[in-house]
N, C-alpha and C positions, 0 to 999 in steps of 0.2 A: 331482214332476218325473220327466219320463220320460229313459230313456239308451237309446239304439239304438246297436248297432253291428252295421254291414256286413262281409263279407267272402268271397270267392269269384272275386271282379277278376281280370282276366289278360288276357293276349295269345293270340286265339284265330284260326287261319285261318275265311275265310270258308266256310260252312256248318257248322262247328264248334259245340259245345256247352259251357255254363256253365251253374253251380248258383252262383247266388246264397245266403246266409243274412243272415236280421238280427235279432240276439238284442235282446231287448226287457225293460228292467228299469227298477226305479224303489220306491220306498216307498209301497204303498198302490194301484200299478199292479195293476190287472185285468185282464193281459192278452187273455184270451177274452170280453169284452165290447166290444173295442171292432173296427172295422173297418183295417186296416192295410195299408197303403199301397207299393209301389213308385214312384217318379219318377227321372225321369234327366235329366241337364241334357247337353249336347255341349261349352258350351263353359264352361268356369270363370266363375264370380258370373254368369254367364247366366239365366234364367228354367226351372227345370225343368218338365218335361212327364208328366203321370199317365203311368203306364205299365200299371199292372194295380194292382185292388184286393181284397183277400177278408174278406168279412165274418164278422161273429162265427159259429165252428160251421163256416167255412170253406162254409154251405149256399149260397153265393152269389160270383160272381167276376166282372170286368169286368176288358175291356182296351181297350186303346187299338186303332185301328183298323190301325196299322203293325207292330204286334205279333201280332195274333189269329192262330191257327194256328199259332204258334211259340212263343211262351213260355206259361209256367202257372206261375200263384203256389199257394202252398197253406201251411197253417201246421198247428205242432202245439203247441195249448197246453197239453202237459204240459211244454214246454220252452223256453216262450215266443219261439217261434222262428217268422220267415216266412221261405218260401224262394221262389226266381224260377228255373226252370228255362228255359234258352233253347235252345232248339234252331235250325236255318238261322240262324245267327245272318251279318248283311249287315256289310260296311263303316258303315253309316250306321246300328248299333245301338252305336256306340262313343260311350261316353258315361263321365260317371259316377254311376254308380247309387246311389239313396239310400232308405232307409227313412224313413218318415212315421205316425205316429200323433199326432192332438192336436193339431196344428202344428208339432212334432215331430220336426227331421231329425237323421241320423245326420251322421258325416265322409264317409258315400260311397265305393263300392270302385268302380276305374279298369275300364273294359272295353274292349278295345280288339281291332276284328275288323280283320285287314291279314294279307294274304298276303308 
């Protein structure tokens, strides 16, 4: 069984920047095999939305299309950690952001862009 935890959330003005992390553990978890995940939901028990993905080796990365040109996920698995850089960050990237591996989610750190 996998345990993610997120943390980096805040209160950011618009076009402002956050760094996301979400440490990744578990017994027998290989973290550098598998592909790991950002999503973000806006509003509470809502439906979350892919946000960016990077695959094993970090040789590979997808984002959502509302995203592209502003954030960049990247991981270091010496420290089983994924991280979500945002930059321009809009009103409409408030959400709360969750880590996913396996099916996998975290409790999710608050983001919240308002001037």
């Amino acid at each position: 069984q996998v345990h993610l935890v997120e943390s980096g959330g805040g209160l950011v003005q618009p076009g402002g920047s956050l760094r996301l992390a979400c440490l990744a553990s578990g017994s027998g978890f290989s973290f550098s095999s598998y592909t790991m995940s950002w999503y973000r939901s806006h509003t509470p028990g809502k439906e979350r939305e892919l946000v960016a993905s990077v695959l094993p080796s970090g040789t590979f990365t997808d984002y959502a299309d509302a995203v592209k040109g502003r954030f960049t996920v990247s991981r270091d698995d010496a420290m089983n950690t994924i991280y979500l850089q945002m930059n321009s960050l809009k009103p409409d990237d408030t959400a709360v952001y969750y880590c996913n591996v396996l099916g996998a989610f975290g409790r999710g750190t608050q983001v919240t862009v308002s001037s």
